[in-house]
C-alpha positions as CSV (number, residue, x, y, z in Angstrom):
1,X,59.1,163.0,10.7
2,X,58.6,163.6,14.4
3,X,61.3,165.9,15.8
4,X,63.3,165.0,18.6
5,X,63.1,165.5,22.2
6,X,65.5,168.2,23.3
7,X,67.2,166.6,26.6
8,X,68.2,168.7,29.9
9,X,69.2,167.4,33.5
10,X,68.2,169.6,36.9
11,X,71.2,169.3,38.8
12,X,70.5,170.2,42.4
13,X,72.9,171.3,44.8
14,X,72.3,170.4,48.9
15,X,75.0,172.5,50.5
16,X,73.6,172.6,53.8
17,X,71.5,170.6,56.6
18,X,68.7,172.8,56.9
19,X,68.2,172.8,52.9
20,X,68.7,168.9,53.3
21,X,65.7,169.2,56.1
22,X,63.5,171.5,54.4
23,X,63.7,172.6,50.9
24,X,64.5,168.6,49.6
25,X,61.5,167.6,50.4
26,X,59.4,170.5,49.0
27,X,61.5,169.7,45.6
28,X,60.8,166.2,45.9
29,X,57.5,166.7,46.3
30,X,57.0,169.1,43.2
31,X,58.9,166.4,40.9
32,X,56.7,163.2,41.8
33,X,53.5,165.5,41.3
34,X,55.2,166.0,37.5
35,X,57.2,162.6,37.1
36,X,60.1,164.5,36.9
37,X,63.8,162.6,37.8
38,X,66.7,165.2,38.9
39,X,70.4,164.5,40.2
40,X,70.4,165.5,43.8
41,X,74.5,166.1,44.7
42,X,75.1,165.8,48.4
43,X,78.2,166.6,50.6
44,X,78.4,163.6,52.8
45,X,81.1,165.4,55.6
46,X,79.4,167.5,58.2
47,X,77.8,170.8,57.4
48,X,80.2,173.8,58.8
49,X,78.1,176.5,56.3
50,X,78.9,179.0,59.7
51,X,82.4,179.4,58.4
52,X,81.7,180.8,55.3
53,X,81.5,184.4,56.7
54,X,85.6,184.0,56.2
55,X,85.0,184.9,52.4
56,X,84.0,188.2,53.3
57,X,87.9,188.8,54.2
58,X,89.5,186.8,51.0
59,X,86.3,187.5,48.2
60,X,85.8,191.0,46.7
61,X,81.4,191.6,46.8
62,X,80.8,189.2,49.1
63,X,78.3,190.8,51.1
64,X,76.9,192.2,47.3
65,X,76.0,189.2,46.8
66,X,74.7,188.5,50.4
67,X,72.2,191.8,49.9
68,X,71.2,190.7,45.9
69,X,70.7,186.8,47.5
70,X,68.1,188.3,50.3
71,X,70.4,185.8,52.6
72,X,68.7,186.4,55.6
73,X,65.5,185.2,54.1
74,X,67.1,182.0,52.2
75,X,69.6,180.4,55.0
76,X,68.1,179.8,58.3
77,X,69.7,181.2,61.4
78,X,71.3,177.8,61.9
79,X,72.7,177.3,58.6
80,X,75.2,180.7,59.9
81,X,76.0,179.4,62.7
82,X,76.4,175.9,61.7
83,X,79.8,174.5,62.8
84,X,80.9,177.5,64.6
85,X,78.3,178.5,67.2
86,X,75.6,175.5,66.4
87,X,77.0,172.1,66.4
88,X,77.8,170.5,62.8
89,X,75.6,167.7,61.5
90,X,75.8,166.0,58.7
91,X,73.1,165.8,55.6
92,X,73.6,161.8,55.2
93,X,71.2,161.9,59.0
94,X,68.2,161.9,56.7
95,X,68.6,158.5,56.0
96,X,64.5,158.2,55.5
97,X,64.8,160.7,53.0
98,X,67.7,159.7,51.1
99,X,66.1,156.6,50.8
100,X,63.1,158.0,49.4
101,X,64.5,160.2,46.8
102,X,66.4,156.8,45.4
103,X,63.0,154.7,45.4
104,X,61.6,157.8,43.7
105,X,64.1,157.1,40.7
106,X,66.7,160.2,41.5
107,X,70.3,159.6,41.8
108,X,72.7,160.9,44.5
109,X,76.0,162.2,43.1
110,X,79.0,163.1,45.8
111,X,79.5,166.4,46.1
112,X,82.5,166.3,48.3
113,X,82.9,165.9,51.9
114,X,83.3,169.0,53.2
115,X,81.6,171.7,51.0
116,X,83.6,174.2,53.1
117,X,87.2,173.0,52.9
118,X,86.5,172.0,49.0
119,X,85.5,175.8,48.3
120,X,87.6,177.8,50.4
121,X,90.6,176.0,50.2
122,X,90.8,174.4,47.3
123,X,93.8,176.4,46.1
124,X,95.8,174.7,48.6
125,X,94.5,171.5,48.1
126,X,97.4,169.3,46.6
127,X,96.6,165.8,45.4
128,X,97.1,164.4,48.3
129,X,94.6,166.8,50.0
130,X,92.5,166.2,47.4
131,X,92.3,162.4,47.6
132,X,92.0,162.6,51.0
133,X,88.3,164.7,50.4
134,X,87.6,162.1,48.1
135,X,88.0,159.0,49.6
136,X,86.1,160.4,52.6
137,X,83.2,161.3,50.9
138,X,83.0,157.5,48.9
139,X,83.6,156.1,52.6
140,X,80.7,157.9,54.0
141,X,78.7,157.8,51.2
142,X,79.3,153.6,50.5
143,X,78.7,153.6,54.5
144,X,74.9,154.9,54.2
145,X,74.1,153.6,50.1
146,X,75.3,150.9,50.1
147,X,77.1,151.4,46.4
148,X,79.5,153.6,45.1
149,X,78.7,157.3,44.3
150,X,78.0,157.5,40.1
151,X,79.6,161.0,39.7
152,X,81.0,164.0,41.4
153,X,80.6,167.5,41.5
154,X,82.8,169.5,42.7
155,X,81.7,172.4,45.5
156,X,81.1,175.7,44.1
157,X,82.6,174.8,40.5
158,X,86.0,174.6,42.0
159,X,88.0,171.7,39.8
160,X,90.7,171.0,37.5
161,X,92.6,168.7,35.5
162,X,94.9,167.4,38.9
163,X,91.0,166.7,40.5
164,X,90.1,165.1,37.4
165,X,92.7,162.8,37.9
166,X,91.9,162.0,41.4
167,X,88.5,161.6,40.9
168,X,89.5,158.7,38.0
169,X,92.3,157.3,40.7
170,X,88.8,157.2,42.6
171,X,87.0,155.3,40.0
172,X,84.8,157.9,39.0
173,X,84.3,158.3,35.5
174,X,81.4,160.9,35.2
175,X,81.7,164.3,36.6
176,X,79.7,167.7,36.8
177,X,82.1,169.9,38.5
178,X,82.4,172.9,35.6
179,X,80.4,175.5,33.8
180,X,80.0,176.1,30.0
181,X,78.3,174.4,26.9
182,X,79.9,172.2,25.6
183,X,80.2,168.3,27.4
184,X,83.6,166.6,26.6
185,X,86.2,164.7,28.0
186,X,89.0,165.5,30.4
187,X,91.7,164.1,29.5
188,X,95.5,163.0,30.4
189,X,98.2,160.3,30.0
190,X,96.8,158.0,32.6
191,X,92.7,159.2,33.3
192,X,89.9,160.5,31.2
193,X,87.0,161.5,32.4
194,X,83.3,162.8,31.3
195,X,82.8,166.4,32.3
196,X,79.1,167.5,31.8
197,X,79.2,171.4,32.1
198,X,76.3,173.3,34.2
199,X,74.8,176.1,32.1
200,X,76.7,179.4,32.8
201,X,74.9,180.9,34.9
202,X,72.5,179.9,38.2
203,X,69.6,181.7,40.2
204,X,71.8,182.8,43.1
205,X,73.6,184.6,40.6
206,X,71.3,186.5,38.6
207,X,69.2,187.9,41.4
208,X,69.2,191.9,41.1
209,X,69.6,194.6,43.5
210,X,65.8,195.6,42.9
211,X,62.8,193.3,43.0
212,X,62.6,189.8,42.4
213,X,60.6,189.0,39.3
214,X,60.3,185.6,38.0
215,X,59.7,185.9,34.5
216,X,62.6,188.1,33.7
217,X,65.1,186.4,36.3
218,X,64.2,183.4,34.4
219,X,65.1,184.6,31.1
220,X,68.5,185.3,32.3
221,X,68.8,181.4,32.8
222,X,66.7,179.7,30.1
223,X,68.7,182.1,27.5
224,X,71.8,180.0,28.1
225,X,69.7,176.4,27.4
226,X,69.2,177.3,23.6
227,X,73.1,177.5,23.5
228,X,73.8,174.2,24.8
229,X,72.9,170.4,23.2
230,X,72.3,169.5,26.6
231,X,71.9,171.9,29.1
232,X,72.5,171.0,32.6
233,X,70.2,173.3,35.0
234,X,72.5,174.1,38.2
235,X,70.1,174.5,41.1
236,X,70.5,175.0,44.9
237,X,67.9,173.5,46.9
238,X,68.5,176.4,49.6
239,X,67.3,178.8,47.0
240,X,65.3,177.2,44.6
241,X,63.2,174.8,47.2
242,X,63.1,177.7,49.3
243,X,62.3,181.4,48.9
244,X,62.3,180.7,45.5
245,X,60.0,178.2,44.8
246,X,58.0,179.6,42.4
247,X,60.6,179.8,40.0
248,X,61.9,176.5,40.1
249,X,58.0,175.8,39.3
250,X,58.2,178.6,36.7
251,X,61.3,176.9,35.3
252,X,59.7,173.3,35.1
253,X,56.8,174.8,33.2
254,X,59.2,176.2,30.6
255,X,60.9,173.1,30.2
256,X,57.9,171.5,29.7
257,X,56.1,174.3,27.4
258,X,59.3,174.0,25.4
259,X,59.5,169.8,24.7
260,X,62.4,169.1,26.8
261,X,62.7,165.8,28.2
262,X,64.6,165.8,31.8
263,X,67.2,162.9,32.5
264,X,69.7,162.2,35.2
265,X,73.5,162.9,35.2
266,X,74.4,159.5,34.1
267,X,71.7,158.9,31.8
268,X,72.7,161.9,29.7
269,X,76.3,160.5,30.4
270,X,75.0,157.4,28.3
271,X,73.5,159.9,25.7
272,X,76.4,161.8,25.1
273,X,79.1,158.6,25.3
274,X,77.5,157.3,22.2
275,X,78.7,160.9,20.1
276,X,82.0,161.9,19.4
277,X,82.8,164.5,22.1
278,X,85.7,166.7,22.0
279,X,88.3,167.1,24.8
280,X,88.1,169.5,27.0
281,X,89.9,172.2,28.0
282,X,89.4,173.9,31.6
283,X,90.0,177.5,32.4
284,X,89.1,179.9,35.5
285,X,86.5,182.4,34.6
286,X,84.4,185.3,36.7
287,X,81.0,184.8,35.8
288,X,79.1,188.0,36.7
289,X,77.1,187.7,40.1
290,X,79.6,185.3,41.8
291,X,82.5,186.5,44.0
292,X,85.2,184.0,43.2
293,X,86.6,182.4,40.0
294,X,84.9,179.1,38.5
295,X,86.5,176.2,36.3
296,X,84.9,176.8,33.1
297,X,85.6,174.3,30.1
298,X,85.5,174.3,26.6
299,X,86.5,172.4,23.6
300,X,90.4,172.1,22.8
301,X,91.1,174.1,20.0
């Protein structure tokens, strides 16, 4: 009998304009030379990536993680400024390039509005707050595809069950806005909603103190795949179609070497709706290398 494909989706972050610009493209490149699909999740608000250097007052390793993340060499000089000193653009300005990457058979998920607000104050966002992100980001998003967004994913894993229920208020039905293993539903009196976990851990997070190597930084990732049914690979395009773009090569290989077959988001969404999937539970966790808390599910016991 011949054994069956294991399944995985690349999930791929755009937080910012210049990754939008510049690393997209090199990605996009890379996945039509190996007919490889990936979920591409876009802010659609304007990019204001210059204000993050707030968390250094509120998050505890901050610059830690700015020294292990070699950030002067992934973000451009723009990409600190943006929205502050630089004026804000938007990523929806590629048009050209959006439009190629949904000929090329990706998907665009909505990945808020603005990335910054969604992250840094999403603990006083109340539900009201929180529609108002949403509906902003499906009004810009309808404005330039021409459809609705086909899932969400929250910025920097920040979520819960009050944003699940505005995102089904929304009409969303499939989201990717939490980390673990184990896909599921979210689930309450009046929404439910498909959560499909990223793996536990991404590169940003696993990059050490002392040199970059790709095969062992690699294990530290891949390790977390033979855990899950269907792994989701969280990627950023500023890291992964940058710097670091030999490992998001490396990483292709080993999903290749290893039989997996790559789908979008909402394919695997179609996958996983015909199995019986448990409801979810969503907690806060600190995953090592990351300076804040991230929603983190898991099956209700």
């Amino acid at each position: 009998m011949k054994e069956q494909a294991k399944t995985a989706v690349l999930k791929i972050d755009v937080d910012t304009e210049r990754s939008m610009q510049e690393c997209v493209p090199r990605m996009a490149d890379e996945l039509a030379a190996r007919d490889i699909k990936a979920s591409f999740c876009i802010p659609t608000g304007i990019d204001e990536s210059g204000l993050a250097v707030m968390r250094a007052f509120k998050q505890r390793d901050f610059f830690g993680k700015m020294i292990r993340n070699r950030a002067w060499r992934v973000f451009h000089p723009r990409t600190f400024l943006a929205g502050t000193l630089v004026p804000a653009h938007s990523l929806l300005n590629h048009r050209s390039l959006i439009a190629r990457l949904m000929q090329n058979g990706h998907e665009i998920g909505l990945h808020g509005y603005s990335h910054q607000v969604w992250q840094d104050k999403y603990d006083s966002l109340d539900e009201s707050l929180m529609s108002d992100q949403i509906e902003l980001g499906c009004e810009s998003y309808r404005e330039i595809m021409k459809c609705e967004p086909p899932l969400f994913a929250a910025p920097a894993w920040q979520f819960s069950n009050q944003a699940a229920k505005v995102l089904y208020d929304h009409g969303f039905k499939i989201s990717s806005s939490c980390r673990g293993y184990q896909s599921g539903w979210l689930k309450g009196d009046d929404y439910k909603v498909l959560e499909i976990p990223s793996l536990p851990a991404t590169l940003d997070e696993v990059l050490p103190y002392r040199p970059f190597k790709t095969e062992r930084e690699l294990e530290k990732i891949v390790k977390h795949a033979k855990k899950s049914t269907l792994p989701v690979f969280g990627l950023h395009a500023e890291f992964e179609g940058g710097v670091y773009f030999d490992f998001f090569k490396a990483l292709l290989d080993w999903l290749e070497t290893e039989g997996y077959k790559l789908v979008l988001l909402t394919e695997a969404a179609d996958i996983l709706k015909r199995q019986e999937l448990p409801e979810l539970q969503i907690e806060w966790h600190n995953v090592p290398g990351r300076s804040f808390p991230v929603a983190w599910v898991e099956a209700d016991r």
